[in-house]
ROTI-87090 format. One line per 8 residues: number of its first residue (from 1); their letters; for each residue x, y, z of N, C-alpha, C, O. Coordinates in nm, 3 decimals. Example, Ala and Ser with C-alpha at 12.3 -4.5 7.8 and 13.67 -1.06 7.14 Angstrom:
// residues 2
1) as) 1.319 -0.569 0.780 1.230 -0.450 0.780 1.320 -0.330 0.780 1.424 -0.332 0.846; 1.285 -0.225 0.708 1.367 -0.106 0.714 1.290 0.003 0.787 1.341 0.114 0.804 .
This chain:
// residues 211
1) xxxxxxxx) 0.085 -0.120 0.000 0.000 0.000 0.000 0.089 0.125 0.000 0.151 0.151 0.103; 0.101 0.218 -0.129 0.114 0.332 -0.116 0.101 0.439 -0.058 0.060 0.508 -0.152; 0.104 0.515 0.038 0.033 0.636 0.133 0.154 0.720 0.175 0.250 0.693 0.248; 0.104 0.885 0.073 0.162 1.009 0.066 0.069 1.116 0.177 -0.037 1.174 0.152; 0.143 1.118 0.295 0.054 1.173 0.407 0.113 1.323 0.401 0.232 1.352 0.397; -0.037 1.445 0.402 0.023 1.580 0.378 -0.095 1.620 0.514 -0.202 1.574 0.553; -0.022 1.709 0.546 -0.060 1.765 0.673 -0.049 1.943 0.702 0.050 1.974 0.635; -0.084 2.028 0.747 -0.077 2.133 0.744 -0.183 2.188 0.770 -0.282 2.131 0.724 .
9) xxxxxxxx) -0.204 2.298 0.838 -0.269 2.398 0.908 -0.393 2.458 0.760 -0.366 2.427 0.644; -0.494 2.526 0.787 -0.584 2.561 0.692 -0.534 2.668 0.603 -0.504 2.775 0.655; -0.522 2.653 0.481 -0.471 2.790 0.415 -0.309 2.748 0.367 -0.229 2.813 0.299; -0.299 2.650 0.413 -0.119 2.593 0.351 -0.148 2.540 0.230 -0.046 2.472 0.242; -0.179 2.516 0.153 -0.250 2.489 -0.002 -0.202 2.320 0.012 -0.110 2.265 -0.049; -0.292 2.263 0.111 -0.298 2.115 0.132 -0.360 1.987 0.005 -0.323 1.882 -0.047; -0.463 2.074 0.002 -0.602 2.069 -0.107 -0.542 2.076 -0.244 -0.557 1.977 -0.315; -0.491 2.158 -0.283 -0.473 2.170 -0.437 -0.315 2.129 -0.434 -0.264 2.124 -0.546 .
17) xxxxxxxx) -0.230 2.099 -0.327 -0.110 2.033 -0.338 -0.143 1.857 -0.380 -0.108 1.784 -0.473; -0.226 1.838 -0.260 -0.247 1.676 -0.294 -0.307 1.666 -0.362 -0.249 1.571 -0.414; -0.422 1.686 -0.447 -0.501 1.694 -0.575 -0.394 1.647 -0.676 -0.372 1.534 -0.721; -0.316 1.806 -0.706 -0.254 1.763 -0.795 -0.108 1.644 -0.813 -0.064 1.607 -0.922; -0.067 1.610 -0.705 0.075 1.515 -0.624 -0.010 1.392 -0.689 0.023 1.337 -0.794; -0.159 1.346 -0.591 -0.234 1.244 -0.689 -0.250 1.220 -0.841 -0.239 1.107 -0.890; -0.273 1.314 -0.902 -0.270 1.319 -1.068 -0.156 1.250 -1.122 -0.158 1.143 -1.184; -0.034 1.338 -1.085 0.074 1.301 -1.148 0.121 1.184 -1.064 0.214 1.121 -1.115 .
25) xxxxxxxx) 0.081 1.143 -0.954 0.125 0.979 -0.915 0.063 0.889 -0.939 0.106 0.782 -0.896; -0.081 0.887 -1.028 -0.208 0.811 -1.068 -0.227 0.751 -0.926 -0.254 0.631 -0.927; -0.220 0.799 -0.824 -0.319 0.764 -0.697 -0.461 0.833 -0.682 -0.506 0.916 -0.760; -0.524 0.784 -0.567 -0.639 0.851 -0.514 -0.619 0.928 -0.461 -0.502 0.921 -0.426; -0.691 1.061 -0.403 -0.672 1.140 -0.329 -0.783 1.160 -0.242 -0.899 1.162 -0.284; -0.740 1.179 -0.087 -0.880 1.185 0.042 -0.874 1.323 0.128 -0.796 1.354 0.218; -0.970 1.387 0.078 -0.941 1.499 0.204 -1.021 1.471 0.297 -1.143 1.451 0.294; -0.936 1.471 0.394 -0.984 1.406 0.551 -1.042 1.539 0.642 -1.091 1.527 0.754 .
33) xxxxxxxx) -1.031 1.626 0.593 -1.111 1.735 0.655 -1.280 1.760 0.648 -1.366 1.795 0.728; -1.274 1.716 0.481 -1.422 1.680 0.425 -1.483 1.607 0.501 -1.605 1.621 0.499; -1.427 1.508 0.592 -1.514 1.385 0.587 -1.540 1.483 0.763 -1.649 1.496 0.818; -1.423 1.530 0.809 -1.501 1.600 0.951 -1.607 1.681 0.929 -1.717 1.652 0.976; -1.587 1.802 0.849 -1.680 1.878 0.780 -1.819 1.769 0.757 -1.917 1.786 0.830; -1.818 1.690 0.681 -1.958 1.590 0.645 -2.003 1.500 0.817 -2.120 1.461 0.825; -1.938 1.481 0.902 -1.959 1.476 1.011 -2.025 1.564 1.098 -2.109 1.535 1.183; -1.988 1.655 1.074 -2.018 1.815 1.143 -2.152 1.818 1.076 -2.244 1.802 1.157 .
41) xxxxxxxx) -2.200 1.838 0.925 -2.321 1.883 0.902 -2.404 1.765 0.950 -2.495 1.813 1.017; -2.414 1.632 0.946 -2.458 1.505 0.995 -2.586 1.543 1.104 -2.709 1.538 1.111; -2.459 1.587 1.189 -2.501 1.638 1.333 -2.578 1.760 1.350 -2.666 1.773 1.436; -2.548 1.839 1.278 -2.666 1.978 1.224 -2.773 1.949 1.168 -2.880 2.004 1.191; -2.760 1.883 1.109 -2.872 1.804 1.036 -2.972 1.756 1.119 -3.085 1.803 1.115; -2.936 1.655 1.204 -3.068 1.559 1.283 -3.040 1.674 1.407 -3.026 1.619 1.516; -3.028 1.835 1.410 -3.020 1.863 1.529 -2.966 1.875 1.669 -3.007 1.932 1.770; -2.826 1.780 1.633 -2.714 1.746 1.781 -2.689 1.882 1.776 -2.711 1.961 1.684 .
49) xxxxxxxx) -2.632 1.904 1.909 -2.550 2.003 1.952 -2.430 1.954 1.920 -2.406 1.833 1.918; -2.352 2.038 1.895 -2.198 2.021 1.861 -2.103 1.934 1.925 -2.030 1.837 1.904; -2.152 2.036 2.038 -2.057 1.966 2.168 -2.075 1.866 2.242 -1.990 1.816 2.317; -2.215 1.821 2.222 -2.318 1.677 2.285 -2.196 1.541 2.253 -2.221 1.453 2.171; -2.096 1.544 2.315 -1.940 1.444 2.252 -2.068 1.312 2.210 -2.130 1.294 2.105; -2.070 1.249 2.322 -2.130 1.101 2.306 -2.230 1.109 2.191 -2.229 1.009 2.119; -2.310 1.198 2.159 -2.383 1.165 2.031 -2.355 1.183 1.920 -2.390 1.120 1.820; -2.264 1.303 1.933 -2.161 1.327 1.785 -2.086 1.198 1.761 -2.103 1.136 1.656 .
57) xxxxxxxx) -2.037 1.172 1.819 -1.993 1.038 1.817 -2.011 0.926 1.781 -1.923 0.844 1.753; -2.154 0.909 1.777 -2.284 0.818 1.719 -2.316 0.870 1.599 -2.362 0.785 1.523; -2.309 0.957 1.562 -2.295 1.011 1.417 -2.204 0.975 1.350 -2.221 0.929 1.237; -2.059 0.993 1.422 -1.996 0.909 1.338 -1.959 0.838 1.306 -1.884 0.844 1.209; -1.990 0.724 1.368 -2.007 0.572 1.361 -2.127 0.534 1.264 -2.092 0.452 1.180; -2.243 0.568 1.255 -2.310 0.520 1.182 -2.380 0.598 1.081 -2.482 0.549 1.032; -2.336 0.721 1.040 -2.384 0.791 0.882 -2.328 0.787 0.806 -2.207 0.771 0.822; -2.388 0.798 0.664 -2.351 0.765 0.562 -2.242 0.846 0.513 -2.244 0.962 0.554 .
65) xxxxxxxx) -2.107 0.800 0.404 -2.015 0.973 0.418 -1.995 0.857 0.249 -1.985 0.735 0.241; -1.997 0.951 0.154 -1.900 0.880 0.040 -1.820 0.984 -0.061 -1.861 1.045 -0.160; -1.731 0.983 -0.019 -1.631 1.048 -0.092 -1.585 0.981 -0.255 -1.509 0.894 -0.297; -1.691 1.091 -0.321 -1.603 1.064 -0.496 -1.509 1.148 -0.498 -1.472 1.253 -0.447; -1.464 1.016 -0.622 -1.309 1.071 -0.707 -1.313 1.280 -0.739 -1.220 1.360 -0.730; -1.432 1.300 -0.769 -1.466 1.409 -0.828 -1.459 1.538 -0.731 -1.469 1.655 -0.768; -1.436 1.486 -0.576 -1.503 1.573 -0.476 -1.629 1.594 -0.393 -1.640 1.649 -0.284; -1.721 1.540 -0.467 -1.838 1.504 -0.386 -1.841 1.464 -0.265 -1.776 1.361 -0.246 .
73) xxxxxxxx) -1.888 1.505 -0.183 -1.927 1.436 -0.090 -2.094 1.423 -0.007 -2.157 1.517 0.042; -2.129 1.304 -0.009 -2.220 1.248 0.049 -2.248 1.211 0.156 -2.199 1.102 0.188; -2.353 1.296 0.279 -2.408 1.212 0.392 -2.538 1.170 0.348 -2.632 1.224 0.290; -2.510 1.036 0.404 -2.657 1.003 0.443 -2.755 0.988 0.277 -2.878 0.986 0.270; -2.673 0.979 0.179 -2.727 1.011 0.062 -2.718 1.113 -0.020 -2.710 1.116 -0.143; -2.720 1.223 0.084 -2.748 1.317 -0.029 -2.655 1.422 -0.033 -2.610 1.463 0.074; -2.616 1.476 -0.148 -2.538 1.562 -0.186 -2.464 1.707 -0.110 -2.471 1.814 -0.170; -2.400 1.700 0.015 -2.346 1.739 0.075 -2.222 1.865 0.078 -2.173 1.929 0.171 .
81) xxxxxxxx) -2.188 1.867 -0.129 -2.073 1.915 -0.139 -2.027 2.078 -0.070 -1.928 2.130 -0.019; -2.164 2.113 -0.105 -2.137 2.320 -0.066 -2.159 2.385 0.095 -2.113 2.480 0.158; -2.275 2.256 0.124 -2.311 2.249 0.301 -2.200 2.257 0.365 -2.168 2.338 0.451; -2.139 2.168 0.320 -2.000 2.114 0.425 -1.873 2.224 0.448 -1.796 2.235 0.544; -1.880 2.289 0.343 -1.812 2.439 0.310 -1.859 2.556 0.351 -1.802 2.660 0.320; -2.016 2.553 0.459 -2.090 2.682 0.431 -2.017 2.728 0.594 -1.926 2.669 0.652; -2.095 2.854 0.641 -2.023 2.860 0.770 -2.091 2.769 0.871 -2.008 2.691 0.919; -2.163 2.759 0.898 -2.253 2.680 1.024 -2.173 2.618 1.045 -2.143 2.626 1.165 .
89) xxxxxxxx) -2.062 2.495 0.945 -2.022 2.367 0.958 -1.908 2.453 0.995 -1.882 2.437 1.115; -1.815 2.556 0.928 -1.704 2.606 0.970 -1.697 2.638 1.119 -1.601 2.640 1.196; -1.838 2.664 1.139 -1.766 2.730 1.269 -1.778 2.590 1.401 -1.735 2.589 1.516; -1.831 2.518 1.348 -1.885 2.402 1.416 -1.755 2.291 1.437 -1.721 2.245 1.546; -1.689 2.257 1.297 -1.597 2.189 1.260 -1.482 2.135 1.351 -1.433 2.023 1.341; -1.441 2.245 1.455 -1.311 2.270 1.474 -1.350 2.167 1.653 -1.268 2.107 1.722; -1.491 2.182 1.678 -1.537 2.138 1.825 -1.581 1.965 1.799 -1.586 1.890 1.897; -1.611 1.916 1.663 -1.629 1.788 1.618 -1.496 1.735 1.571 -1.493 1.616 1.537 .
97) xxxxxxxx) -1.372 1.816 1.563 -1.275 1.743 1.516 -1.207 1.710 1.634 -1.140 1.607 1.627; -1.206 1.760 1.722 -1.192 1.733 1.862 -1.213 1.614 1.966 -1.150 1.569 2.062; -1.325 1.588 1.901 -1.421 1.482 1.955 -1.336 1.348 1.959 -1.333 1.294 1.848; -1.274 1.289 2.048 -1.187 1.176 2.056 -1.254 1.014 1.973 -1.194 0.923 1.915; -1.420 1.039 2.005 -1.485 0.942 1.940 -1.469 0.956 1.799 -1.405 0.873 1.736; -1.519 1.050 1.747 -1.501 1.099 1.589 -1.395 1.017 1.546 -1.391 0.912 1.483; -1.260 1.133 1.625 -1.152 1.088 1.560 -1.090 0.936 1.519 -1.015 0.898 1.429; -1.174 0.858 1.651 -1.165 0.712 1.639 -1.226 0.693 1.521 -1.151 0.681 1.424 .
105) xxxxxxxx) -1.336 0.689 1.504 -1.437 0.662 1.376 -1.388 0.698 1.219 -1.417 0.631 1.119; -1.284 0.851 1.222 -1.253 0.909 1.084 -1.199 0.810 1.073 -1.247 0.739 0.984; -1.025 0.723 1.185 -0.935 0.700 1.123 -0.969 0.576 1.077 -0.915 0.534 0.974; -1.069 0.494 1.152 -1.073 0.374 1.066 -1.195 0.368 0.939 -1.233 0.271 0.873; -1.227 0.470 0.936 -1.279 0.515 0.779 -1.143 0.552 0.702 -1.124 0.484 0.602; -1.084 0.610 0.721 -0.947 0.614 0.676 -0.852 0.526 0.629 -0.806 0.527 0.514; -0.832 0.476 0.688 -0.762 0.334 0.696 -0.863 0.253 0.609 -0.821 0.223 0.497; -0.980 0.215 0.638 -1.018 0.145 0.548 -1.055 0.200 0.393 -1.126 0.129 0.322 .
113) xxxxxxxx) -1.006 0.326 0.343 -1.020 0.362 0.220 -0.909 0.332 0.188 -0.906 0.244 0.101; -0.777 0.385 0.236 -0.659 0.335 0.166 -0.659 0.200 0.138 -0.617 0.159 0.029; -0.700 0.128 0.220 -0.670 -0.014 0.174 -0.791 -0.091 0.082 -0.776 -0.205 0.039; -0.875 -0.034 0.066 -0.965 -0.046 -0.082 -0.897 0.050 -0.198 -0.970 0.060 -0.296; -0.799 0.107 -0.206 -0.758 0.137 -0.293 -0.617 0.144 -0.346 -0.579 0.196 -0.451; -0.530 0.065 -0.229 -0.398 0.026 -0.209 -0.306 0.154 -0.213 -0.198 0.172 -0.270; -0.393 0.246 -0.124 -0.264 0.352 -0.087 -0.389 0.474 -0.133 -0.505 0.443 -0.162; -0.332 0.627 -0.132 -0.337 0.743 -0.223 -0.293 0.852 -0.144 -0.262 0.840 -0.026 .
121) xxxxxxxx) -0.290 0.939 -0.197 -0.229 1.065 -0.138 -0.348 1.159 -0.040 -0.409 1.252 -0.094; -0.364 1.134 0.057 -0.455 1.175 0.188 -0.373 1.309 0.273 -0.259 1.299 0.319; -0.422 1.379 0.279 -0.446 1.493 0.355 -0.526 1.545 0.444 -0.646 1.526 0.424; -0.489 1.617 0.558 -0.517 1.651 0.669 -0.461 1.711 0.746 -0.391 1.803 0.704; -0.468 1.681 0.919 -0.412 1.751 1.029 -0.327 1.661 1.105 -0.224 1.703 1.160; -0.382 1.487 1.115 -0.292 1.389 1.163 -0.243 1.290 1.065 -0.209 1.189 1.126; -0.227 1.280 0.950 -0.218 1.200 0.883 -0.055 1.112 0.902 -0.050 0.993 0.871; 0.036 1.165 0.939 0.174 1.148 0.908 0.158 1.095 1.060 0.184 0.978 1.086 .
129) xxxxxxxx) 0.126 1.161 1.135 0.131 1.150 1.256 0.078 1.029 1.340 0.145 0.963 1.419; -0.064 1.011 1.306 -0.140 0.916 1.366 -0.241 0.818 1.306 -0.293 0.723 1.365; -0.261 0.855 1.185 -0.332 0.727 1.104 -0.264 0.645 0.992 -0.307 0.542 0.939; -0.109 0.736 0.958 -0.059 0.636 0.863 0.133 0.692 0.930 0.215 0.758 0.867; 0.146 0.640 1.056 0.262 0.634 1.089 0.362 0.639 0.987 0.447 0.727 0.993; 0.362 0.558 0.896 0.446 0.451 0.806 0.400 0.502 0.702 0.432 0.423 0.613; 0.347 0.583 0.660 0.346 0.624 0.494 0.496 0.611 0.412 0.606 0.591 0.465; 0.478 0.621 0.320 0.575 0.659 0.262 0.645 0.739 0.243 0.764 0.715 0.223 .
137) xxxxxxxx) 0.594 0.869 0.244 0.678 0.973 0.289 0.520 1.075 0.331 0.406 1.077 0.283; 0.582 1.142 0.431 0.522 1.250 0.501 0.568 1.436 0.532 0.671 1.484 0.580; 0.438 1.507 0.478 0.465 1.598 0.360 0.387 1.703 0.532 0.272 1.705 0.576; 0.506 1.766 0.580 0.405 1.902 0.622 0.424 2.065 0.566 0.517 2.145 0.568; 0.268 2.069 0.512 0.307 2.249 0.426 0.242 2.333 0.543 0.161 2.301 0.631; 0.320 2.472 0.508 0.260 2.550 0.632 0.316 2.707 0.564 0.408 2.713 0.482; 0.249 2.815 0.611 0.251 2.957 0.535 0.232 3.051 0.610 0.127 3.037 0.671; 0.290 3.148 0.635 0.268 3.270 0.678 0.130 3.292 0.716 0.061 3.253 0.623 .
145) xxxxxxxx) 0.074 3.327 0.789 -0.068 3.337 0.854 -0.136 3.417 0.777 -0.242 3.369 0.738; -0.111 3.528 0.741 -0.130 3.662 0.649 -0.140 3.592 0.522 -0.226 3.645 0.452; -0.078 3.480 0.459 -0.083 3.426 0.337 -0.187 3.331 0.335 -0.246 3.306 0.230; -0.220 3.263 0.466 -0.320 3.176 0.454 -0.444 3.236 0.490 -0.538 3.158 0.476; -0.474 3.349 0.533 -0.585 3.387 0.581 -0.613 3.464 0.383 -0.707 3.442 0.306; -0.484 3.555 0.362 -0.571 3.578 0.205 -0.564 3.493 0.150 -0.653 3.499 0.066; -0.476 3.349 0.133 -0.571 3.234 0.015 -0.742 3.232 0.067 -0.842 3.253 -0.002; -0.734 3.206 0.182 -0.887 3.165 0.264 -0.989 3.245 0.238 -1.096 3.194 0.208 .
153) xxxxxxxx) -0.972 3.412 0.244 -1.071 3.505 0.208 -1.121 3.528 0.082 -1.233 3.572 0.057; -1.011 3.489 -0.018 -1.028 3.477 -0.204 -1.168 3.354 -0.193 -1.266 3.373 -0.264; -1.163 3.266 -0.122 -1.225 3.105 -0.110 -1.351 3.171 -0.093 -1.443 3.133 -0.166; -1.378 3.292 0.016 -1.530 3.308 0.046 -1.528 3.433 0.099 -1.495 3.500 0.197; -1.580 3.436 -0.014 -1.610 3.599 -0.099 -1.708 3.657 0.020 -1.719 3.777 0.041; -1.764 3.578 0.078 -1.896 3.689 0.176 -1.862 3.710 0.289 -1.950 3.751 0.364; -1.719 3.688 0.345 -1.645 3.718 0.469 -1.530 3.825 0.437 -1.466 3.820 0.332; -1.512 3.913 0.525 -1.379 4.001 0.520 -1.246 3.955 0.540 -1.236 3.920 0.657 .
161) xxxxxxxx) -1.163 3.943 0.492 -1.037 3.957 0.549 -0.977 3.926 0.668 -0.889 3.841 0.684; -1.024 3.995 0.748 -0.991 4.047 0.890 -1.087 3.904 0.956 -1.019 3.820 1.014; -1.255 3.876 0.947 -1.335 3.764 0.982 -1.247 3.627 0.921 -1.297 3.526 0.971; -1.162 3.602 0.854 -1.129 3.508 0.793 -1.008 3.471 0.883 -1.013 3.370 0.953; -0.878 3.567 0.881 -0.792 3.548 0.995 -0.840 3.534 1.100 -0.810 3.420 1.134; -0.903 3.583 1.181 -0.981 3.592 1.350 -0.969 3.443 1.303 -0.852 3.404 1.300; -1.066 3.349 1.264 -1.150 3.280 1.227 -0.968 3.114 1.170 -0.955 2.992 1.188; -0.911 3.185 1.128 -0.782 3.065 1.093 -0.703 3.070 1.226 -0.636 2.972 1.259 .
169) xxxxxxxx) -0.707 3.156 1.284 -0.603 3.157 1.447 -0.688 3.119 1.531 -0.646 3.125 1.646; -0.793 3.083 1.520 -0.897 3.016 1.614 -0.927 2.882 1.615 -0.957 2.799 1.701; -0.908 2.886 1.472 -0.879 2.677 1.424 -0.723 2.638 1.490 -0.696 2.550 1.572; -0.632 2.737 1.423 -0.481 2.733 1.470 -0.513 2.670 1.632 -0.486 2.555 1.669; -0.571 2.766 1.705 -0.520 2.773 1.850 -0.580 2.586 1.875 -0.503 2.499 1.915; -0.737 2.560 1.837 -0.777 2.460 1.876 -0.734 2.321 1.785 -0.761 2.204 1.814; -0.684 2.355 1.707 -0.603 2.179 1.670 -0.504 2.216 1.694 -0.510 2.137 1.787; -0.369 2.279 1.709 -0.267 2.281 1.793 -0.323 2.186 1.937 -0.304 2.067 1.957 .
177) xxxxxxxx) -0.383 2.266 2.009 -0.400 2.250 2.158 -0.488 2.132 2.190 -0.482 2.062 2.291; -0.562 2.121 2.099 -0.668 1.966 2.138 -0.561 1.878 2.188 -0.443 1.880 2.152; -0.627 1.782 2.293 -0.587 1.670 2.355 -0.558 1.543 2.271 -0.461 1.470 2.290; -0.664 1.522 2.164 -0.663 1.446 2.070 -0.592 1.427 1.965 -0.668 1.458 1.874; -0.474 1.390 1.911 -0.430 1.418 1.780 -0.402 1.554 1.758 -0.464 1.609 1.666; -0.336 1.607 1.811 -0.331 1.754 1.799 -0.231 1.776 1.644 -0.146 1.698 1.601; -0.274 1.905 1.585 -0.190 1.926 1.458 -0.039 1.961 1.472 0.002 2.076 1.485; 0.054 1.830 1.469 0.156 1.883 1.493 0.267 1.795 1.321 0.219 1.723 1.234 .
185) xxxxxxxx) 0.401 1.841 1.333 0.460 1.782 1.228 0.537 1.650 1.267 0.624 1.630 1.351; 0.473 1.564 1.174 0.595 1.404 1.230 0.694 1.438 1.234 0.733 1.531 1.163; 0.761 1.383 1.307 0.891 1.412 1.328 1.011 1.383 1.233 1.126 1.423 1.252; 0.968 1.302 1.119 1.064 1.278 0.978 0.926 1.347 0.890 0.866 1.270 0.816; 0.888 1.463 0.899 0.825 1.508 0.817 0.899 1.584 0.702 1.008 1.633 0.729; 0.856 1.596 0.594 0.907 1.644 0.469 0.844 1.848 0.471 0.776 1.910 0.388; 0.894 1.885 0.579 0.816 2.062 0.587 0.888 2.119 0.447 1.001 2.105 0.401; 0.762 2.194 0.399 0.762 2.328 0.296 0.719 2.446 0.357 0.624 2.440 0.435 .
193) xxxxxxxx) 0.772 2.548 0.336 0.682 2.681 0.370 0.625 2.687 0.235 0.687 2.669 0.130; 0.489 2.717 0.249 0.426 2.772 0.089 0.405 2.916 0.053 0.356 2.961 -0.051; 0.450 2.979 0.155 0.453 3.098 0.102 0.436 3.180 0.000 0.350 3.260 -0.037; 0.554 3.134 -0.042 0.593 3.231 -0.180 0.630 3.095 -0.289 0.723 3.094 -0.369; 0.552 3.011 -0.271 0.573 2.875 -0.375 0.465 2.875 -0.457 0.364 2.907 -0.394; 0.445 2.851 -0.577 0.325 2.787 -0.672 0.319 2.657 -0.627 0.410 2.600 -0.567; 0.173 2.591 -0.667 0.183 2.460 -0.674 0.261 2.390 -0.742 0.315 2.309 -0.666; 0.315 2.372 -0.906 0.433 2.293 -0.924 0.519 2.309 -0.865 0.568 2.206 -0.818 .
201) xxxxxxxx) 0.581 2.431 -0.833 0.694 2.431 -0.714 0.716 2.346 -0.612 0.825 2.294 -0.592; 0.614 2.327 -0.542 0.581 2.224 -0.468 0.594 2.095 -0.447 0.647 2.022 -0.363; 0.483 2.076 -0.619 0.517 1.947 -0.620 0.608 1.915 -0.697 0.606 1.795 -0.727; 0.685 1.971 -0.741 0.819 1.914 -0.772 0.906 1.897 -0.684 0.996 1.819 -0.717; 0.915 1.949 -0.565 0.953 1.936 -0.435 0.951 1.782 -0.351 1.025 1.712 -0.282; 0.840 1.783 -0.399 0.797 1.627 -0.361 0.810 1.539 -0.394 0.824 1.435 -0.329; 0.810 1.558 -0.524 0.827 1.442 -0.641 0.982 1.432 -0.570 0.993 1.339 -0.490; 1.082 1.503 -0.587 1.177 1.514 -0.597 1.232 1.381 -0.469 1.318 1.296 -0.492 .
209) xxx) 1.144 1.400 -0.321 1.178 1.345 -0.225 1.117 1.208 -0.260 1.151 1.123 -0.178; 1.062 1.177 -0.327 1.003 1.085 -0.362 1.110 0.992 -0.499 1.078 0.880 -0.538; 1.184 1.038 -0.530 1.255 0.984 -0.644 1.357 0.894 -0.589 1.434 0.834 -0.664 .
C-alpha cells in the first residue's frame, strides 16, 4: 500500500497540493477534513448540539459519508458538497474534530479507504502523525498566517479579510492545543513553507523526495 501523508494547518494549499501530487502519481486522493466537515453537518442536520461528545460520536459511527473521485461528498445520501463548506459547519468543525470518538471513527474510515484502494495521497491535520505512521513519505506544508488567511478570504467571498484570519487563528489555536491528535509535524516530516511557492513548485519538491 502506497500512502503520501500531507498535513498542514488551513490555508497551507494542502487541497490543491495533494489533488494535484495524486494526478501526477495516478493515486487517489482523500481529504480528511471533508469527511469531519460531512460529520459536522450530519449532526446539524438531525439537530445534535456540537458539543453533545457522546452523540456526535454516534454520528460518526453510523452515517452515511461517500467520498467521490470528483469531490463530492455524500451524507446520508445526499449531496453534501457546498453544506459542508458553508459557515454553520465552519464554525462548528473545529469542536467535532476534537471529539476523541469521531476521531476514532474518521481514522478507521481512513484506513479502510486506503486499503480499498492500495494507498493514495490523503491529507489533513494527523495524517503522518497518527493514522498512517508509516506512509511513505510524510509531507508538512505551512505559510505565513497573512498568506493563509488571504488564500482563505479569495475562497469566500462573503467574509472580510480580517473575519477570515480571526477565524484561521482560532482553528490554529484549537487543533494545535486539542488533547486528541493535535496538529503537529511528524517528526521525519518532509516541511515546505508555501509561502511564496506555486503549486508545481511544490510538487516538484515532492516528487523530488520521492525519487
Amino acid at each position: 500500500m502506497r500512502v503520501i501523508a500531507i498535513d498542514g494547518p488551513a490555508g497551507s494549499g494542502k487541497s490543491t497540493v495533494a489533488r494535484a501530487l495524486a494526478q501526477k502519481l495516478g493515486l487517489d486522493y482523500l481529504d480528511t477534513g471533508a469527511m469531519y466537515r460531512a460529520v459536522t453537518f450530519a449532526a446539524l442536520r438531525r439537530g445534535i448540539d456540537p458539543d453533545d461528545g457522546e452523540r456526535v460520536a454516534r454520528v460518526a459511527e453510523d452515517c452515511e459519508l461517500e467520498m467521490d473521485d470528483d469531490g463530492t461528498v455524500r451524507v446520508d445520501g445526499a449531496d453534501a458538497t457546498i453544506e459542508i463548506r458553508g459557515p454553520e459547519v465552519t464554525r462548528a468543525v473545529s469542536i467535532v474534530a476534537a471529539n476523541p470518538g469521531v476521531r476514532e471513527q474518521m481514522r478507521r474510515r481512513q484506513r479502510a479507504w486506503a486499503e480499498r484502494r492500495g494507498g493514495g495521497v490523503i491529507e489533513g491535520r494527523d495524517i503522518g502523525t497518527v493514522v498512517f505512521p508509516d506512509a511513505e513519505l510524510k509531507v508538512y506544508l505551512d505559510a505565513r498566517p497573512e498568506v493563509r488567511a488571504s488564500r482563505r478570504s479569495k475562497e469566500v467571498s462573503d467574509l472580510s479579510y480580517e473575519t477570515v484570519a480571526a477565524d484561521l487563528a482560532r482553528r490554529d489555536a484549537l487543533d494545535q492545543g486539542r488533547a486528541h491528535d493535535p496538529l503537529r509535524e511528524a517528526p521525519n516530516a518532509f516541511v515546505v513553507d508555501t509561502s511564496e511557492l506555486g503549486v508545481d513548485e511544490i510538487v516538484e519538491r515532492v516528487m523530488e523526495r520521492l525519487a
